[in-house]
N, C-alpha and C positions, 0 to 999 in steps of 0.2 A: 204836605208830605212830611215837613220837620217836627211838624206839632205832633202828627200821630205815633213818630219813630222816639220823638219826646215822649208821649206817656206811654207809649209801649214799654219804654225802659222803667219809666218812674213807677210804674206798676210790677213789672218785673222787680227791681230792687225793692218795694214792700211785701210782694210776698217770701223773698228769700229773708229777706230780717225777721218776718211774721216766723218761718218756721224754724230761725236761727235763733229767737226767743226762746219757741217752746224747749228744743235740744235743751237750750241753757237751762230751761225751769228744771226739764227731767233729770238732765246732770246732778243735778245740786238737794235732789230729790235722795235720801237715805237705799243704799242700796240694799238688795235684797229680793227676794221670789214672791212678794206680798203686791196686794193690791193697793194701790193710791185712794184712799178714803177723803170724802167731801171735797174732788176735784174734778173737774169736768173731764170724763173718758175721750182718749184721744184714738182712733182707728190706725195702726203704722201698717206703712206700705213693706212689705217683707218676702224673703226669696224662699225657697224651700227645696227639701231633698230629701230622699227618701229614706228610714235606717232599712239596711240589707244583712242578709246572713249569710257570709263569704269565708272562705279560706285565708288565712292572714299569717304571717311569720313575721319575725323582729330578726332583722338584720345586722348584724356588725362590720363591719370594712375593715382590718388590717393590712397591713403593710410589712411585706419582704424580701428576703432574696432566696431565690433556688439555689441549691447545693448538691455536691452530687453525695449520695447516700453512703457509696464506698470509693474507697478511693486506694491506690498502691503506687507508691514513687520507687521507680527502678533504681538502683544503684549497684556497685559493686562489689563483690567481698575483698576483693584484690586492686590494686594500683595497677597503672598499664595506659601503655595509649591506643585511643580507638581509631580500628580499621574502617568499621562498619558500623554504622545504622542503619539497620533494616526497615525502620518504620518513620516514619511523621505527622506531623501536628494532624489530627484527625481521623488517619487510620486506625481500622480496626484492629485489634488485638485479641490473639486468643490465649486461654488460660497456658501455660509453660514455653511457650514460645521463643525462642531465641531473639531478643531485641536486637541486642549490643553485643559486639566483638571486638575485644582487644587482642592488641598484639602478645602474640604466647609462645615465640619462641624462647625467651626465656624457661621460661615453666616447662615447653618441649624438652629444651636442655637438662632441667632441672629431673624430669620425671627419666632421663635417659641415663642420669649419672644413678640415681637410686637404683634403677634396675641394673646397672653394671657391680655396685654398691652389694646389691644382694645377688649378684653371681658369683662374687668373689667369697661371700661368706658362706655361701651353699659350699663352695670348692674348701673352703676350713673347714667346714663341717663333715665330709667326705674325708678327710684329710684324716682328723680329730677319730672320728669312726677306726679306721685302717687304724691308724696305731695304736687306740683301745682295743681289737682286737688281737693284734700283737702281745699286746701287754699283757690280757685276757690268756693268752696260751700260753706265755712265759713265765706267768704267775703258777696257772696249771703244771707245766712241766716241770717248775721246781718244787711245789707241792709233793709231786710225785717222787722226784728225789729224794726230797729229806724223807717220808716216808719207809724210803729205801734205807736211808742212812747214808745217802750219799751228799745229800746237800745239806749243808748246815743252816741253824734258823737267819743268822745273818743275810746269809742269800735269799731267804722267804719274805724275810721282813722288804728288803729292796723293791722283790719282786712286785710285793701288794702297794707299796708307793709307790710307785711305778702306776701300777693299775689304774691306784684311786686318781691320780695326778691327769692320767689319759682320760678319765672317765670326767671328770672337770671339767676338762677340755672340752669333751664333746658336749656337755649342758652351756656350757659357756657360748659355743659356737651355734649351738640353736637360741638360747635366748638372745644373741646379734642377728640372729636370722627375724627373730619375731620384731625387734626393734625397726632391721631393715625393712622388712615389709610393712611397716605403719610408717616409716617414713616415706618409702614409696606410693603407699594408700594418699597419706595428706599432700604429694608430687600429684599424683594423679587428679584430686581435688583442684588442689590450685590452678592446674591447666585448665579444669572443669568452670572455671570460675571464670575463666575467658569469653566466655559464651554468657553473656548476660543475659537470664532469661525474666519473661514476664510471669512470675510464678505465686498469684495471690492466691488467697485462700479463703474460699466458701462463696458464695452467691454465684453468679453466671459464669459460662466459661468465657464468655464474649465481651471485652470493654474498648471505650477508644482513647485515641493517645490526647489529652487536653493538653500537656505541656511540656517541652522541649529544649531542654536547659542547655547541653553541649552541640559539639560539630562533628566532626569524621578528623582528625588528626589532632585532636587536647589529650593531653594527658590528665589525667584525671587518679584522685588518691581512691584510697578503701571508701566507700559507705556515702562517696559525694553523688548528689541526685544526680539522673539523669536524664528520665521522663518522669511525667505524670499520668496516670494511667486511670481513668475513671468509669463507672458505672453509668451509663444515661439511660438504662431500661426505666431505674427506678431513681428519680432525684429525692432531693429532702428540704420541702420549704421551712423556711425558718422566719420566724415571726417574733415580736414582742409586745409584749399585750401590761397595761395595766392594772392597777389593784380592781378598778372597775369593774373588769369585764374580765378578772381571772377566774372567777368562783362560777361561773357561767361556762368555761373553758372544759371540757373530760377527753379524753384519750375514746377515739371513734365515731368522734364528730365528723358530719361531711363539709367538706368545706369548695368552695369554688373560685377558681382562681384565673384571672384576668393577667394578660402580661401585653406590653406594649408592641411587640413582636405578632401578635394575633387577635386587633383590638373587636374585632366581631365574632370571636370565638370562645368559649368557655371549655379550662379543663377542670377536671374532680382531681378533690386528695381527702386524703381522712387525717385527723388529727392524729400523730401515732406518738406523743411524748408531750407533757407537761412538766417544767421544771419544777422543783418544790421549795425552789429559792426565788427572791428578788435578788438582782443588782441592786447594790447597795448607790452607785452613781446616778441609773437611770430612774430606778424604783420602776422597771419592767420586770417580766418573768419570761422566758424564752421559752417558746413553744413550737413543735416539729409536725409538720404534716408532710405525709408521705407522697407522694404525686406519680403514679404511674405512667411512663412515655416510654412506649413500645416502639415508636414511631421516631423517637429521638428530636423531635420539633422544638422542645424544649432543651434549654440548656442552663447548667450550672451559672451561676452568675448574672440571671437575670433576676427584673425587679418586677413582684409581682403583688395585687392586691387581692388578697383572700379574703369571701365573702362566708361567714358561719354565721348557720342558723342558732342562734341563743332559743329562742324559743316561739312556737306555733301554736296557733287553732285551726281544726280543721271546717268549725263550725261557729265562727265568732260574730257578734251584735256586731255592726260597725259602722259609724255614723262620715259623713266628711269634717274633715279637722275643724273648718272653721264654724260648724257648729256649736262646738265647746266654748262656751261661756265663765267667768268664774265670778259669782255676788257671795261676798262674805265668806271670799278666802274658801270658798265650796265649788268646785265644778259640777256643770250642766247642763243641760239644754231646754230648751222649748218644742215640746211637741203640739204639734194641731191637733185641737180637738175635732172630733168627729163632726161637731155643726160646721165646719171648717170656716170657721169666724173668731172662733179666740183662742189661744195657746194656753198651754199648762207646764209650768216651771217641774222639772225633773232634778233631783241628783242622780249624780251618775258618777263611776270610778274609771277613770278612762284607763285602756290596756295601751297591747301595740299599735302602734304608728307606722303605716303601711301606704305607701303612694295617694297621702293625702287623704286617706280614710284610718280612724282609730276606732279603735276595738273597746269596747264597755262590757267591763268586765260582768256588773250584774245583770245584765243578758234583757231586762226588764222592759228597753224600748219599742215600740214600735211605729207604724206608720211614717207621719210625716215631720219633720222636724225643718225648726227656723236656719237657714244660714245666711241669713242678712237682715241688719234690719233688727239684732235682737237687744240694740243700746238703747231701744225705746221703749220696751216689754217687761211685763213684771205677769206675775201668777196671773192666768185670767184676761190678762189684755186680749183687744178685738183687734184684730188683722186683718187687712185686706190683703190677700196671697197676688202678689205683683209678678211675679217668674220665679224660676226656678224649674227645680223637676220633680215630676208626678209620676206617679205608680197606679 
């Protein structure tokens, strides 16, 4: 039993050297698609698979973050401390809505003194009136005198200073009237300003509250934030793409986009902005795709990888990758000849690379081709077809 498990082996180990020779002889053999002249033809054992004519797309992968599209940060026109907050972190918001409420007696005060302000100047004005009247008939009546010759011009001249002096008066006491009523106009406002409302402009009238800066009793000055108030109908992916792959990039691409939050689900967005600059730091160009979420599933600030189509066949040659060959800096493959016994050396321009099938551009392939098996092969070599797949 030792002896036989003995040459079992020692035969074993001359045939793997016998065909570790030849490998070495072919290696060393001048590469290239040519046939080996004045050397004994050797039969390679070799896999094979089919070229097909399929649908194929060249994919990209980037990387980003969702943003919300629009966005409006609530603040106030006026200083004041707040009574109320109507809303929180998530509710929804409608277009003019009262958020925020400060404290407005103040400004009550304020808007109460202006209107007692312009009641007192109406009562001038009234006032101012009545004795331009006066003046008005006293100027007349001594008009009418000296006419007579009873009144001397002395007394006319008075009379009409008089008039003009009243008549002042009354212009005087309307332009305080018009002054008081725009300062009670702007009393009126600044009460108004108490009421902070959510009042953005253009797109939905509906957004929610993403962020939430104060409490219900801070004082707080003119113009300091106090929500954040965002759009989630429509977010905005943001991406950054290299020199590579920017000339490949147009405004209406579809793009599809993966987020960790729903890893077995795919949403759409279309490219809707290409920058026409690099950062000069990253040597990116920042690029915006628009992302529809009706459904609000999605949210601002999340990371997501966007899949765009660069470019497509709908009808492309396509061989399995590792068909592709390259003798003399040339790619190619080996096709089976029709006696289905020796291969014939192809060039070929390989396209997209698609789930392990690439695309050949000059379309020229067909039947069967080698994908194993082809580091022993040259134009014409004899094959015996060991596995693979047949059509």
């Amino acid at each position: 039993m030792k002896i036989l498990k003995f040459t079992t082996g020692l035969l074993l180990l001359v045939a793997i050297s016998g065909v570790g020779w030849l490998v070495y002889e072919r290696l060393k053999e001048p590469n290239g698609p040519q046939k080996k002249r004045n050397s004994i033809s050797l039969i390679a054992a070799v896999e094979v698979a089919p070229a097909t004519i399929q649908s194929i797309q060249l994919l990209r992968q980037f990387t980003g973050t969702l943003d919300s599209k629009s966005e409006f940060v609530v603040a106030p026109k006026v200083a004041g401390r707040i009574e109320e907050i109507s809303v929180d972190l998530g509710d929804t918001v409608e277009r003019s809505e009262v958020v925020v409420r400060l404290d407005n007696a103040e400004y009550t005060q304020s808007l109460k003194l202006y209107q007692a302000d312009l009641a007192v100047i109406r009562a001038n004005l009234a006032e101012a009136k009545s004795q331009l009247e006066i003046a008005k008939r006293e100027l007349e009546r001594i008009t009418t005198l000296q006419q007579r010759g009873v009144s001397s011009a002395a007394e006319n001249d008075a009379a009409r200073a008089t008039y003009s002096a009243r008549t002042a008066h009354v212009e005087v006491a309307r332009a305080q009237i018009l002054r008081a009523q725009a300062e009670l106009e702007t009393a009126r406002i600044r009460l108004g300003y108490s009421e902070v409302r959510a009042n953005w402009r253009g797109g939905r009238n509906f957004r929610a509250v993403a962020e939430r800066y104060v409490d219900e009793g801070e004082t707080v000055t003119a113009n300091q934030p106090l929500l954040r108030i965002v759009d989630l109908d429509q977010l905005n992916g943001v991406l950054s793409v290299t020199e590579r792959d920017y000339g490949q990039l147009q405004v209406g691409q579809i793009v599809i986009l993966d987020v960790d939050a729903f890893p077995d689900e795919k949403f759409n967005g279309r490219i809707s902005r290409v920058s026409p600059v690099f950062d000069e730091a990253t040597r990116q160009a920042r690029v915006e795709v628009t992302v529809e979420n009706k459904d609000h599933r999605l949210k601002p600030g999340m990371f997501i990888r966007a899949n765009v189509e660069l470019e497509a066949s709908a009808s492309a040659v396509t061989v399995p990758e590792q068909a592709l060959v390259t003798r003399n800096n040339e790619s190619g493959v080996f096709v089976l000849n029709d006696d289905g016994v020796t291969v014939q050396w192809k060039p070929v321009q390989p396209g997209i690379l698609q789930n392990g099938r690439v695309q050949l551009i000059d379309g020229s392939i067909d039947g069967l081709v080698v994908v194993l098996g082809q580091q022993l092969l040259d134009d014409g070599s004899a094959v015996n077809v060991v596995g693979g797949e047949r059509q």
